[in-house]
N, C-alpha and C positions, 0 to 999 in steps of 0.2 A: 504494500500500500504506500504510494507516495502522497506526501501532504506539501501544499503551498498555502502563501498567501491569498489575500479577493489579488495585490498587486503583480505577485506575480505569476498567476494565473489569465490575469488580462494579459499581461505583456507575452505571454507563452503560449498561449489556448492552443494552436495549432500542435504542438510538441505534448502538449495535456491530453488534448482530447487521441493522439496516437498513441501514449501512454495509455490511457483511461481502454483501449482496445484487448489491451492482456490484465489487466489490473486495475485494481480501485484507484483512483482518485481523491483525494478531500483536500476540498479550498478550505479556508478558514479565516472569518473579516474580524475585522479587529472591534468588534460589540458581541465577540463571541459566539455568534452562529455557525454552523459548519453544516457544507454541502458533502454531498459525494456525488462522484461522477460516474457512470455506471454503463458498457458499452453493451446496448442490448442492438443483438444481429435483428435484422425484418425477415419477415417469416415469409414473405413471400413479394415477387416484384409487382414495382407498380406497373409493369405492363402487362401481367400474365392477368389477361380479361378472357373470360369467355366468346367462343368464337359464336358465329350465328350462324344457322341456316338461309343458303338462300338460293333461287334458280339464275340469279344474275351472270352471265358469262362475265368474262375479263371485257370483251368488247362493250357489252353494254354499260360498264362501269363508267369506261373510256369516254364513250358517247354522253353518258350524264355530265361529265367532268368538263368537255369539251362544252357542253351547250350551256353549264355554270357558266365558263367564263366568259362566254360570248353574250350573256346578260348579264352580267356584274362584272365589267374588265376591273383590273386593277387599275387604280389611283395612279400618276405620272409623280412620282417621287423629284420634289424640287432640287435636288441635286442632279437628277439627270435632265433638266431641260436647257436646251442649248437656248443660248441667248445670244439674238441676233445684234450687231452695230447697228446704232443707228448713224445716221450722217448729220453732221449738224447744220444748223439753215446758214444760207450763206449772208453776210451782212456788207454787200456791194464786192467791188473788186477788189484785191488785192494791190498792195501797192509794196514797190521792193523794200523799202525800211520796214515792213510790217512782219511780225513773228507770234 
């Protein structure tokens, strides 16, 4: 069992909480209260969903997918809009001293 400080458990959490993987943990603030830190594995992934039944081919999926985005396109992200010069208006002619 390793014990730290609240201080130096903030300053270390990453190296605690890899600790905290094989072994207990306990912080301890200075008003006297004391945590433990305690590495509990998950029991199961957050992606392991149940699958569905359904008669849809690959193609038909495709075709849904395709006609979403042809009614809802995606949004033109202001980073990618090319922005054209404009020319500025002219204010008579040019004379050779002029810069």
């Amino acid at each position: 069992m390793k014990v730290y400080t609240y201080s130096e458990a903030r300053q270390r959490l990453a190296e605690v909480l890899n600790i905290a993987r094989s072994e207990e943990v306990v912080i301890k603030r200075r008003g006297g209260e004391i945590f433990s830190i305690i590495f509990r594995k998950s029991k199961k992934s957050p992606f392991d969903v149940p699958g569905i039944k359904t008669k849809a081919t690959t193609k038909d999926i495709l075709a849904a997918v395709r006609e979403s985005r042809e009614r809802f396109p995606e949004p033109v992200r202001p980073d990618r809009i090319k922005h054209r010069r404009v020319k500025r208006a002219s204010h008579g002619p040019r004379r050779k001293g002029d810069l």
